[in-house]
C-alpha positions in Angstrom: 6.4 -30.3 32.8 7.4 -30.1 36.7 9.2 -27.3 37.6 11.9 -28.8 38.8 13.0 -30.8 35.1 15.9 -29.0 33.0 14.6 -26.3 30.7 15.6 -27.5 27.2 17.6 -25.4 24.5 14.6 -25.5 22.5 12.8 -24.2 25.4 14.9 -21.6 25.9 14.9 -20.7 22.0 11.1 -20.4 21.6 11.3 -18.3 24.9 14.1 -16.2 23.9 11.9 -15.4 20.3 8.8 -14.5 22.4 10.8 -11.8 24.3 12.3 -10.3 20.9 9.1 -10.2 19.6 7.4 -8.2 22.6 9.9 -5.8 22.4 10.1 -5.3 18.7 6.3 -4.6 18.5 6.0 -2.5 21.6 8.6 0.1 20.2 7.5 0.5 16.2 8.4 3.8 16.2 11.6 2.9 17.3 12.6 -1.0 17.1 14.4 -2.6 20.0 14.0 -0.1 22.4 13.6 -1.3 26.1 10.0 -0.6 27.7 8.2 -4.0 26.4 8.8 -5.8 29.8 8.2 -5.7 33.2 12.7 -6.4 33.5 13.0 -2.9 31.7 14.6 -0.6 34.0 15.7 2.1 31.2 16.0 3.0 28.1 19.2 0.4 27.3 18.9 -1.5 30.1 16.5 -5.0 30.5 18.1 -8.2 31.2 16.1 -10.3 29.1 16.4 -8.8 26.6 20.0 -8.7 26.8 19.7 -12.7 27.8 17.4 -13.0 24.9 19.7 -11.9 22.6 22.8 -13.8 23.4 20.9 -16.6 23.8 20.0 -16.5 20.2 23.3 -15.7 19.2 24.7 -18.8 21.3 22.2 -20.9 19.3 23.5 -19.2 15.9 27.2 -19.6 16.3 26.3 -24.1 16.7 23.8 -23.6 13.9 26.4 -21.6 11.6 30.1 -22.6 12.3 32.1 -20.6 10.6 34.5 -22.1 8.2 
């Protein structure tokens, strides 16, 4: 894919699940905790993780509408 072509939403999902998953396994003593990433600049602070996040929770709120 050139660099230049639109990232997909499914793209973006299976990135977004990568970054949760370094974080969660690089803090088992104490889940979710920044310090898995080179964007970590403290101990509640990494933007991708935070981007991770809502991103997943974007994709949620179309998969689950609520009612």
């Amino acid at each position: 894919m050139p660099i230049d072509e639109p990232v997909s939403k499914a793209t973006e999902l299976f990135i977004a699940k990568r970054l949760l998953d370094a974080h969660w396994t690089r803090a088992l003593d104490q889940p979710w905790r920044v310090g898995g990433c080179l964007e970590c600049r403290g101990r509640n602070d990494c933007p991708q993780l935070d981007w991770a996040i809502e991103l997943t929770a974007e994709v949620a709120a179309l998969l689950i509408p609520k009612h």
